[in-house]
C-alpha positions, 0 to 999 in steps of 0.5 A: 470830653476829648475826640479821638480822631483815629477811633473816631469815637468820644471818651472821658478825659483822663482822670474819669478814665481812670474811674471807669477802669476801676469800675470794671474791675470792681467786684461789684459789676454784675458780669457772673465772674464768680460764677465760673471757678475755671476748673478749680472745683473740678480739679479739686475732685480730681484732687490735684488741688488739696493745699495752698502750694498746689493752688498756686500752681494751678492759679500759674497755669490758669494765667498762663493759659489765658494769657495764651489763649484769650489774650489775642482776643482782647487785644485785637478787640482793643484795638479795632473796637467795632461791630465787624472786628467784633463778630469776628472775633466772636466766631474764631473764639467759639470754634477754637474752645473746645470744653462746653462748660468753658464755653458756656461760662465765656458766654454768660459772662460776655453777655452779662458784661455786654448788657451792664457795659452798655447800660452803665457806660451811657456816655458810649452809645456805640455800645448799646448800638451794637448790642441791640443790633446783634441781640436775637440775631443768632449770630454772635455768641458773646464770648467775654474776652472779645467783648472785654476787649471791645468795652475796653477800646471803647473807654479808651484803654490802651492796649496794655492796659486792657490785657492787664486788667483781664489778667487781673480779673483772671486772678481775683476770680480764680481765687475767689472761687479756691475762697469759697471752696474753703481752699483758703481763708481771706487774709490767705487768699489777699497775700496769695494775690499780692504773690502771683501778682509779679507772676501774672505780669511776666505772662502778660508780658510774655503773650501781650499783643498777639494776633488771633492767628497765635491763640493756643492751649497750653494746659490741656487738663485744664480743658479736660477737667471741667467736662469732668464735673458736667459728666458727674452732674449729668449723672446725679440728674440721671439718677434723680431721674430713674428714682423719680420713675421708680417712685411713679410705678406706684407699687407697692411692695418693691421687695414682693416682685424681686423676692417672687419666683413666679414670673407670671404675677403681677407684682413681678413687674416693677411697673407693670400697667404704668404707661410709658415707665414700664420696667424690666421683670425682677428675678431673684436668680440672675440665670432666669431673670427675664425681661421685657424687651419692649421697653419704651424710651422715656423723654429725658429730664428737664436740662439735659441734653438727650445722647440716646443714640440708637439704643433701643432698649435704653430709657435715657441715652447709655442709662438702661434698666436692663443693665441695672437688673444686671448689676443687682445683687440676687438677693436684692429684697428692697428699693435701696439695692436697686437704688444702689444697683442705678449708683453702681451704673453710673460710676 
């Protein structure tokens, strides 16, 4: 083993540097990266990417901007690799992001990367010391490029090397995920690297060793586009939601209440005597539909975040069953149209 004075901490020699290096790398390690596509899945939605030219230039402006901007975290973190430098980081990380998903995903891998760099790496306990003096203290989020950086200071990395090596990670993860979404094929996506390779050093180059005070976005639709495929799953969560409680009114006869002119019978109300998930009256004639403006707000489902706001007459947020009967077709007869009526809405 070799002291280095200035760090004040104890490191391998050089050959078992190397294979620490190699181990972070490694594919293997259990940090979640292959979990996050960084915007890849969503900007196929948007159909940006639909072939192997426009995946390149997405995986270009992916490197640039975490060149641009998670660069100087790692960096810095390199550099001074304790405790203090680090919650610093943590914190100016976390207000700078913008996307929740993006946010999110730092944050689970800077955690799953924490937990397993401390484990395996046993020959730094000051890992393992910081960890447990910050886990349960709702201080510091574990934003991954700080903590990429403070692993790789602590194993001795050079400052060079630490922002290459999360370059890298960068690139194998972004084509990993345009793998799995069948953008491309293995051989495809090994010869993709091999030819973004001298791209993602040019950036490297361009935006290595930088301060904090010099972090910045430089492809703002990347950040926007994430946000997209949360909204479209909030939305499929909504829609689950109102099937689930139409499911729960237990009536028997759906097409009997939207067909029946007689306001007064109990078959009119979708879930009348239900509780808490009473509905709208159905009318067939859109000009003499009535409704029950006592709604009460339901809770919202399991996972998602509640944005009711002081709509009042809403069951979830901005998803109100008054306005779905106003989207129903006059001569919905069955389940399906208002299924359809719930899909219309929430486009």
């Amino acid at each position: 083993m070799q002291i280095n004075e200035g760090r004040n901490k104890t490191y391998p020699s050089d050959s078992l540097l190397h294979w620490s290096q190699w181990q972070l790398l490694d594919s293997l390690l259990p940090t979640g990266g292959f979990a996050h596509s960084f915007g890849l899945e969503a900007a196929v939605q948007c159909h940006l990417v639909s072939n192997p030219d426009e995946l390149k230039t997405f995986i270009i402006h992916v490197l640039e901007n975490t060149g641009s901007l998670f660069l100087p975290f790692v960096y810095s973190a390199s550099v001074s690799p304790n405790m203090e430098t680090w919650h610093n980081l943590d914190k100016i990380l976390d207000a700078t992001l913008t996307n929740e998903v993006g946010r999110k995903a730092s944050t689970s891998q800077g955690s799953a990367l924490m937990r397993v760099a401390s484990a395996v790496f046993s020959e730094i306990p000051s890992l393992k010391t910081m960890r447990d003096a910050t886990l349960g203290s709702g201080t510091v989020s574990f934003h991954h490029a700080p903590i990429f950086g403070l692993v790789c200071g602590a194993l001795g990395f050079d400052t060079t090397t630490s922002q290459r090596a999360y370059m890298f990670i960068t690139m194998r993860d972004v084509i990993s995920a345009a793998t799995r979404l069948n953008l491309i094929g293995p051989l495809g996506a090994a010869l993709l690297q091999h030819q973004v390779a001298p791209i993602a050093e040019v950036t490297l180059e361009k935006w290595m060793n930088r301060g904090v005070e010099e972090a910045c976005q430089t492809a703002p639709l990347l950040d926007t586009m994430p946000g997209r495929t949360h909204e479209d799953i909030r939305k499929l969560f909504k829609l689950d939601y109102f099937k689930r409680k139409l499911a729960e009114t237990k009536q028997h006869d759906v097409s009997k209440a939207a067909g029946n002119p007689d306001t007064t019978g109990k078959n009119n109300n979708l879930a009348q005597g239900s509780g808490s998930s009473q509905l709208p009256t159905v009318h067939p004639n859109p000009d003499m539909m009535q409704y029950n403006t006592n709604i009460p707000r339901l809770p919202p489902p399991t996972g998602i975040t509640s944005e009711q706001g002081s709509n009042s007459s809403g069951v979830y947020g901005d998803f109100s069953l008054l306005s779905l009967n106003e989207q129903m077709d006059s001569n919905s007869t069955d389940e399906d149209s208002l299924y359809g009526a719930a899909k219309r809405f929430l486009k």
